[in-house]
Each structure stands twice: as C-alpha cells, then as structure tokens.
Chimera marker file (.cmm) of the C-alpha trace (Angstrom):
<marker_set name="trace">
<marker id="1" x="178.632" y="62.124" z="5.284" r="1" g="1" b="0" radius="0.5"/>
<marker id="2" x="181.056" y="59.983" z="4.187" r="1" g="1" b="0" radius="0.5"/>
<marker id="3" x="184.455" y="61.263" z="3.070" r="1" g="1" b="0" radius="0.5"/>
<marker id="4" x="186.734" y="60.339" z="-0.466" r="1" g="1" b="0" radius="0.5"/>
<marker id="5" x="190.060" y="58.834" z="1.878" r="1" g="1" b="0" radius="0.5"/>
<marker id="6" x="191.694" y="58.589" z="-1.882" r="1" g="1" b="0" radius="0.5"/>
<marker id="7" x="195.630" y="59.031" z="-2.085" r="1" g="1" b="0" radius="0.5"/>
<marker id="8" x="195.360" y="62.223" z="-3.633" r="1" g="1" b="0" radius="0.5"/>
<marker id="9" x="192.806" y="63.664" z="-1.048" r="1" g="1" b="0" radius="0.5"/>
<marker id="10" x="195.435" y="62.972" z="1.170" r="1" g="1" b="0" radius="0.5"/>
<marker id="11" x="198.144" y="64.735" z="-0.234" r="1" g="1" b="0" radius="0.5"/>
<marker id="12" x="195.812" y="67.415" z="-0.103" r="1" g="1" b="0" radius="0.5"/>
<marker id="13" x="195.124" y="66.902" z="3.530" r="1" g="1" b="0" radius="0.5"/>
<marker id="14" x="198.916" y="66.849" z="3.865" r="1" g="1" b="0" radius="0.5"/>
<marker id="15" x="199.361" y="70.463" z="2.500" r="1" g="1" b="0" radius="0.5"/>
<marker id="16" x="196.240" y="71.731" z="4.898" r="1" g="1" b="0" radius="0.5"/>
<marker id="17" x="198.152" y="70.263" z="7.920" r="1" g="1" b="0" radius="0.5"/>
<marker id="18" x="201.441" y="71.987" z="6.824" r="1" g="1" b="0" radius="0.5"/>
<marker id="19" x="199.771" y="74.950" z="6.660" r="1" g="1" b="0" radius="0.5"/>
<marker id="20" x="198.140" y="75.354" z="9.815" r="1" g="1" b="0" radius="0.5"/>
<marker id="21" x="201.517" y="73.032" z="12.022" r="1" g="1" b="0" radius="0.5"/>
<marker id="22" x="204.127" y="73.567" z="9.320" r="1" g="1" b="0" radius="0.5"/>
<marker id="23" x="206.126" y="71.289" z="6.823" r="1" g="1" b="0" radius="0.5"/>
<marker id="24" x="207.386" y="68.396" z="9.241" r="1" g="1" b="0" radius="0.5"/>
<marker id="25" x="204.212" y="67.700" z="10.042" r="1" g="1" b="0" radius="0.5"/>
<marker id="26" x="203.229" y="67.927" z="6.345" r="1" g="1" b="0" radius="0.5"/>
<marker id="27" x="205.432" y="65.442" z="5.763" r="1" g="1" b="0" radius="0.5"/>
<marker id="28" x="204.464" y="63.248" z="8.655" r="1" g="1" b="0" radius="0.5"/>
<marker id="29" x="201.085" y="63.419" z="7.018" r="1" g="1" b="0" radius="0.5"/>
<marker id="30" x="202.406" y="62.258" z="3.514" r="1" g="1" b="0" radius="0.5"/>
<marker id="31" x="204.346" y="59.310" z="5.860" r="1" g="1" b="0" radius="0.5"/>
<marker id="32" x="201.436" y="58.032" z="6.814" r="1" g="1" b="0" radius="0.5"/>
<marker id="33" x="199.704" y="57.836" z="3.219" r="1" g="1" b="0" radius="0.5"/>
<marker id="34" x="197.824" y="54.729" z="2.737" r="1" g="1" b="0" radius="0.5"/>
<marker id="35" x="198.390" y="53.419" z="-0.626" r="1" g="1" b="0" radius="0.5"/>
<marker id="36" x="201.257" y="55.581" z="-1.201" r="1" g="1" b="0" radius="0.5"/>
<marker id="37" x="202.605" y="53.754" z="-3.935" r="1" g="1" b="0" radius="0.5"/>
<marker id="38" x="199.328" y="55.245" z="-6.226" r="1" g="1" b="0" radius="0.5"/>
<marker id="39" x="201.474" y="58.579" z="-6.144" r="1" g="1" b="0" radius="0.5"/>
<marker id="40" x="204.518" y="57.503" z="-7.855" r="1" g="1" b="0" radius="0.5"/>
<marker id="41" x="203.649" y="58.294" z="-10.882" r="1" g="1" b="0" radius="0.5"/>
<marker id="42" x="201.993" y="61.612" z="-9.693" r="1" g="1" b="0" radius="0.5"/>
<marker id="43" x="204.239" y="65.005" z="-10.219" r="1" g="1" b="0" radius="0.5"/>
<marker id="44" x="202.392" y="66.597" z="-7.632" r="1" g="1" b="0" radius="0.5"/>
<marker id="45" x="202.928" y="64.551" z="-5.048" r="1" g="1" b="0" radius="0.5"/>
<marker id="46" x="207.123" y="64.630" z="-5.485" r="1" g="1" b="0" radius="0.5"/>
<marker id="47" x="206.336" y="68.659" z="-6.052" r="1" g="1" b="0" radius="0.5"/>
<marker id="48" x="204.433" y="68.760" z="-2.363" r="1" g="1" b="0" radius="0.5"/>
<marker id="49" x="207.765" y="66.561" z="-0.552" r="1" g="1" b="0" radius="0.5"/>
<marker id="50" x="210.064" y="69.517" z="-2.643" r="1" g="1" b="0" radius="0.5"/>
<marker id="51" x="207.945" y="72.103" z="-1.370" r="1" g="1" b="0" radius="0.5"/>
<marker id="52" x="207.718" y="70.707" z="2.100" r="1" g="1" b="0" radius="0.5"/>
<marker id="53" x="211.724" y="70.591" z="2.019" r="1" g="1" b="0" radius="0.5"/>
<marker id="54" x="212.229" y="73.733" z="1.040" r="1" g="1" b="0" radius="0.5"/>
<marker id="55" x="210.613" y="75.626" z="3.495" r="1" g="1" b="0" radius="0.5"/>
<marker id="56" x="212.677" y="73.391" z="6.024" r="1" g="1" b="0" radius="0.5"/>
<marker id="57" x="215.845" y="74.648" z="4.483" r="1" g="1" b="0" radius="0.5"/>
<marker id="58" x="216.388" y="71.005" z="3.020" r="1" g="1" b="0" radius="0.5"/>
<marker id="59" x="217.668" y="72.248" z="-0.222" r="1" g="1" b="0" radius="0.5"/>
<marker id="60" x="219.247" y="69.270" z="-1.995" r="1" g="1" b="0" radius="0.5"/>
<marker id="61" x="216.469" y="66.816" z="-0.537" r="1" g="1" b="0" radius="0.5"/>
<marker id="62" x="214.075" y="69.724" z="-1.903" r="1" g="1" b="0" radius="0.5"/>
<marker id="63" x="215.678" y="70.074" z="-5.163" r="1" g="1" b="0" radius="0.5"/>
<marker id="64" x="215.948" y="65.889" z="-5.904" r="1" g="1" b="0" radius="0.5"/>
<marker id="65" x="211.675" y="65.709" z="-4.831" r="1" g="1" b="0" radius="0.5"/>
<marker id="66" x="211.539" y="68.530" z="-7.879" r="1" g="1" b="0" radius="0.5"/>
<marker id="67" x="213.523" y="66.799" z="-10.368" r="1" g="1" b="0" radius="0.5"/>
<marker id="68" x="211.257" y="64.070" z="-9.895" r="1" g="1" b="0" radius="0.5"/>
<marker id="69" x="208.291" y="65.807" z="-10.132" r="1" g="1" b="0" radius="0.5"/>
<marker id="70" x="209.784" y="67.659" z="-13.514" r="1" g="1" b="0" radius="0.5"/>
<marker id="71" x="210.008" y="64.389" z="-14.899" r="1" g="1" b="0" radius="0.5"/>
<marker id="72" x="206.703" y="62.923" z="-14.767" r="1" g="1" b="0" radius="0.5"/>
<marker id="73" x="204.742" y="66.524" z="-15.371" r="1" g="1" b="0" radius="0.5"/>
<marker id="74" x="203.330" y="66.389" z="-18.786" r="1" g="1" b="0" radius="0.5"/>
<marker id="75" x="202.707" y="70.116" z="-20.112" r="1" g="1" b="0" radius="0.5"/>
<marker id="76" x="204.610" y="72.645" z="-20.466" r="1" g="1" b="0" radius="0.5"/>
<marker id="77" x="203.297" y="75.513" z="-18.190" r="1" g="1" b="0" radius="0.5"/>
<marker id="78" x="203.915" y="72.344" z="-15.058" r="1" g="1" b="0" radius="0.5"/>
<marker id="79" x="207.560" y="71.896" z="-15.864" r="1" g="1" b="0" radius="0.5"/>
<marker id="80" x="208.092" y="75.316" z="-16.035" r="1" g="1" b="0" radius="0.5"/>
<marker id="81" x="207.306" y="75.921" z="-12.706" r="1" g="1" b="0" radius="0.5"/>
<marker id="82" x="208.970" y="73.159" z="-11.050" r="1" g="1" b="0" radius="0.5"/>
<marker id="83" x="211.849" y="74.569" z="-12.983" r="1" g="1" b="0" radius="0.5"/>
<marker id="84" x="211.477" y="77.451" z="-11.622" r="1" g="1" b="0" radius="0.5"/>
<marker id="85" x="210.905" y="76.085" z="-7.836" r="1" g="1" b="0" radius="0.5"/>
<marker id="86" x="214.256" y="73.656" z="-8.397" r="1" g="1" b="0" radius="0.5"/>
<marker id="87" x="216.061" y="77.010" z="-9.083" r="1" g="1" b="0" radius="0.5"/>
<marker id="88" x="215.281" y="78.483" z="-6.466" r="1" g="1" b="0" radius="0.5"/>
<marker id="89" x="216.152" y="75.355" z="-4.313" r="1" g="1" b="0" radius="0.5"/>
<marker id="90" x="219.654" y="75.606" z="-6.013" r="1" g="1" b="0" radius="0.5"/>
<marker id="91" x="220.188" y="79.380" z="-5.303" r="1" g="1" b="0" radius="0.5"/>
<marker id="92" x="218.779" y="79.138" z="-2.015" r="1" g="1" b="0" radius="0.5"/>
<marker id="93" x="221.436" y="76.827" z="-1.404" r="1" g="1" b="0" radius="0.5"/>
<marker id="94" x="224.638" y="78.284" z="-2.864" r="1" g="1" b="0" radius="0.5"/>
<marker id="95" x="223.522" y="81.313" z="-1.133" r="1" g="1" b="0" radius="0.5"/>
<marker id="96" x="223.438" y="79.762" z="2.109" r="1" g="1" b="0" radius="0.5"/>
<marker id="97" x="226.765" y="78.470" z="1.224" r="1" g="1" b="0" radius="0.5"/>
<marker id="98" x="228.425" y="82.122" z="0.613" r="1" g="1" b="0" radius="0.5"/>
<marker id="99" x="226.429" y="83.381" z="3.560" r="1" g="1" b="0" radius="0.5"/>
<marker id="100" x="227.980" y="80.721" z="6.100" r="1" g="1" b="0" radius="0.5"/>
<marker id="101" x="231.078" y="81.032" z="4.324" r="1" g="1" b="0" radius="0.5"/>
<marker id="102" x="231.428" y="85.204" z="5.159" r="1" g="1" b="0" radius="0.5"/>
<marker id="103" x="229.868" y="84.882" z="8.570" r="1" g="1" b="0" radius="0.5"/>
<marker id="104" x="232.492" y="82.803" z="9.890" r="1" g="1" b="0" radius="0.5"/>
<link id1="1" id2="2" r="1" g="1" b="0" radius="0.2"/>
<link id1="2" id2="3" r="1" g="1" b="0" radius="0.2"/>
<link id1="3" id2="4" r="1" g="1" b="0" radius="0.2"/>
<link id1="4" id2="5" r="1" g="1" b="0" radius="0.2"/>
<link id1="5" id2="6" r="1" g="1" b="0" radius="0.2"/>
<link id1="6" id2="7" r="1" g="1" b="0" radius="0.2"/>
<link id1="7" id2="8" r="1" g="1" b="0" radius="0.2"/>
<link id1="8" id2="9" r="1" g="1" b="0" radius="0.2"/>
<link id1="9" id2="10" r="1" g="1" b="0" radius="0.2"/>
<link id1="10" id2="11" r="1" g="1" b="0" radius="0.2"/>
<link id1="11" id2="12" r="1" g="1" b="0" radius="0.2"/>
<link id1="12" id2="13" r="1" g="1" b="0" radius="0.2"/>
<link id1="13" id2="14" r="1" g="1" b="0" radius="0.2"/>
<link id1="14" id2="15" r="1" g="1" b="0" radius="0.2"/>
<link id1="15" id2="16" r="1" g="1" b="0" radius="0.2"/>
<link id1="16" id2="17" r="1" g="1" b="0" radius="0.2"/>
<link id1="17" id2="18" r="1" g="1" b="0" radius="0.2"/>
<link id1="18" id2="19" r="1" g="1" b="0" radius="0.2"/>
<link id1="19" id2="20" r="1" g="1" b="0" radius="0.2"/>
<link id1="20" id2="21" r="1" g="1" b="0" radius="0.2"/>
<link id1="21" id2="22" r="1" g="1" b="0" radius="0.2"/>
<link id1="22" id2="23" r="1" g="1" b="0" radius="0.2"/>
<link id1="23" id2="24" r="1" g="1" b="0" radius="0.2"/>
<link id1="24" id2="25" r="1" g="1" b="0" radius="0.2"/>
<link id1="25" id2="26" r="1" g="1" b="0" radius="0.2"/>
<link id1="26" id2="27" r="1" g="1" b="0" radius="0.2"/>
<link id1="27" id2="28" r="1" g="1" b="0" radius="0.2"/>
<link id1="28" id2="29" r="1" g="1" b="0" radius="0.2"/>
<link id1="29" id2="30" r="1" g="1" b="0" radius="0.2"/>
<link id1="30" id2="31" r="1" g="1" b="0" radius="0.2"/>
<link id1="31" id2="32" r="1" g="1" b="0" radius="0.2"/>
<link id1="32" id2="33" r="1" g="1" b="0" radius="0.2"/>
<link id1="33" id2="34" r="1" g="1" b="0" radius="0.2"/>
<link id1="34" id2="35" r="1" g="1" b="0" radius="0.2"/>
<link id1="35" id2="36" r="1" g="1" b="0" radius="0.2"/>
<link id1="36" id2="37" r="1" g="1" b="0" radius="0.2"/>
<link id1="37" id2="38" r="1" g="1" b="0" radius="0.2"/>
<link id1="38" id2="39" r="1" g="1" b="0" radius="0.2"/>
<link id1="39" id2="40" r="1" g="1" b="0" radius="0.2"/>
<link id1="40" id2="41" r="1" g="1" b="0" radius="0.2"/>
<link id1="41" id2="42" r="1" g="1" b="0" radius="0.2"/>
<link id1="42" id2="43" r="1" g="1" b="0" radius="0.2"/>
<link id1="43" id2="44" r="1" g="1" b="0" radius="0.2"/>
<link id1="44" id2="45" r="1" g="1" b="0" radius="0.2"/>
<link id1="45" id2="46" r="1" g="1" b="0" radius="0.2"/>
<link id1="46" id2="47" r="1" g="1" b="0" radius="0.2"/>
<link id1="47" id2="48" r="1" g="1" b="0" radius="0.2"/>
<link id1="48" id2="49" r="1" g="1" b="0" radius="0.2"/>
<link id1="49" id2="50" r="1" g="1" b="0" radius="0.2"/>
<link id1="50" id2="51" r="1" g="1" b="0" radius="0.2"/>
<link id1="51" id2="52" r="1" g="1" b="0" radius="0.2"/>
<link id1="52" id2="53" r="1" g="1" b="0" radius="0.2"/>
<link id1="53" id2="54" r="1" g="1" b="0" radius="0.2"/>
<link id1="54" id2="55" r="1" g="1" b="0" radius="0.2"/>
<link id1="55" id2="56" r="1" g="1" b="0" radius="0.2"/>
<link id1="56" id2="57" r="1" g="1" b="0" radius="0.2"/>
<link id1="57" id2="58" r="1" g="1" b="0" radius="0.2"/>
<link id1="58" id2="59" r="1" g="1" b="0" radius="0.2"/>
<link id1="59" id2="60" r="1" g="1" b="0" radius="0.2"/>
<link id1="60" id2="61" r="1" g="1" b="0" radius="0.2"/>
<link id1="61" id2="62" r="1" g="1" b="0" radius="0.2"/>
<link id1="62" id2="63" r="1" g="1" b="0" radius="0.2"/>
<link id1="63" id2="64" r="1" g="1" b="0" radius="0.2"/>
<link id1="64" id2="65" r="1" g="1" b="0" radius="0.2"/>
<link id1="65" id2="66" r="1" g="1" b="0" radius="0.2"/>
<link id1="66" id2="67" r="1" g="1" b="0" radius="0.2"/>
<link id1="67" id2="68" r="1" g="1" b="0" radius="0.2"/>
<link id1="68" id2="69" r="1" g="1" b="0" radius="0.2"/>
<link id1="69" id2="70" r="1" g="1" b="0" radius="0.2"/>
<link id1="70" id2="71" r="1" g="1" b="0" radius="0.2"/>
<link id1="71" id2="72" r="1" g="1" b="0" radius="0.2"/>
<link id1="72" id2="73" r="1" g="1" b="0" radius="0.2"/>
<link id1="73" id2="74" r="1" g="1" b="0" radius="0.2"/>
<link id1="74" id2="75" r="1" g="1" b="0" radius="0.2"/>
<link id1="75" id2="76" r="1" g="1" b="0" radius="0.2"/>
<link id1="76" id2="77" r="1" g="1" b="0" radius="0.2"/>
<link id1="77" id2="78" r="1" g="1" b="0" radius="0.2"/>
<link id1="78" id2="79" r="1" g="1" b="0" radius="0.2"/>
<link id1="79" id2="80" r="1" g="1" b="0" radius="0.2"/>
<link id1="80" id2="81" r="1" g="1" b="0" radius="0.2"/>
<link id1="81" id2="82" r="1" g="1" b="0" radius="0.2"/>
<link id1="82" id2="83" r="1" g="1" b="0" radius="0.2"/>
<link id1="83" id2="84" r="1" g="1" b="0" radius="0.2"/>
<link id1="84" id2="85" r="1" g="1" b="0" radius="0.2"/>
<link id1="85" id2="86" r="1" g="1" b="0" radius="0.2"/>
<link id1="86" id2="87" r="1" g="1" b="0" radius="0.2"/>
<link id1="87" id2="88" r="1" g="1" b="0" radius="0.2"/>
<link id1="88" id2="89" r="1" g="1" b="0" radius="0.2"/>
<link id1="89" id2="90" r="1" g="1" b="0" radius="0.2"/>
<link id1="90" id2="91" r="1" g="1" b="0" radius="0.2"/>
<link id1="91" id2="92" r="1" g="1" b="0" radius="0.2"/>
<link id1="92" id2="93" r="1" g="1" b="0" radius="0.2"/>
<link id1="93" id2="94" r="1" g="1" b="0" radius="0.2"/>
<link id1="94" id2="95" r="1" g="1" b="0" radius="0.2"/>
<link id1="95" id2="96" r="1" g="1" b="0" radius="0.2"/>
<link id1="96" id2="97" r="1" g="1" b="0" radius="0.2"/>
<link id1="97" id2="98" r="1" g="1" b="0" radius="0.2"/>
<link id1="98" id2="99" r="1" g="1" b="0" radius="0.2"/>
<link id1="99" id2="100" r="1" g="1" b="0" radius="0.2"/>
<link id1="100" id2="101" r="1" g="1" b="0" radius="0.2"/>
<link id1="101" id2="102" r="1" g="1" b="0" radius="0.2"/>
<link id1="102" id2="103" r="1" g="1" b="0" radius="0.2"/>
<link id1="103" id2="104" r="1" g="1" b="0" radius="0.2"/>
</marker_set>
C-alpha cells in the first residue's frame, strides 16, 4: 500500500499528531513539511499554524497565522470563521492582559 506523502496530506498528518501529543508537536510536524512552499497559497494551512498557536496561548503569533489565512480564503462562510477564530485570538488576549493586570 503505498501512501499520497502530498503537502496537504501532511498538514493533515500535522493536525492528527497535535491531537494525540498536542500543538508543539503539531507544529514540529508542519516544520518538517516537505515542499512547504506548495502551502503558501493555501488558507488552511496558515488557519492550522493559528490554531496550533492558540491553544499554546500564542495569541498575537495566533492571530497574524489567521489574518493570513483570511486573506487567501475565497468564500464567504471560510472568512467568516477565521474571523471569528482571529476574534477570539484578540479577546483571549486582552483578557489575559486584564487578568495579569488584577492578579498582581
């Protein structure tokens, strides 16, 4: 059986592994991406990196992967969500800010 080793089958793969050994190893994964450069123009694979950040608390990395992603998605129900998600990475982010801010 011989398996598709594609760029996007990878970034696939990438998501698996960050599900079962969480998002630094996710990213690892998309690190190690041969032909990489085929997913520049993909939305998903900026969305993946935003989603990957997230979850590690990296909220402006997370957020700038997203705006990149919102840019090259084509229809309208895609950029709506990654609006959405690059909301959330800006509220996640002033509300750490207050919540550091009143803990001190």
């Amino acid at each position: 059986m011989e398996f598709d080793d594609s760029p996007v089958v990878a970034l696939n793969r990438a998501v698996a592994v960050a599900n079962v050994r969480g998002p630094e190893a996710g990213l690892q994964t998309l690190r190690a991406i041969r032909d990489r450069e085929k997913l520049d123009s993909y939305y998903l694979f900026y969305a993946v990196i935003g989603e990957f950040e997230m979850r590690l608390n990296n909220h402006a990395a997370a957020a700038e992967q997203f705006r990149k992603a919102f840019e090259l998605a084509e229809t309208k129900s895609e950029r709506t969500f990654l609006l959405k998600r690059l909301q959330r990475c800006v509220d996640d982010k002033t509300a750490s800010r207050a919540g550091g801010a009143t803990s001190s």
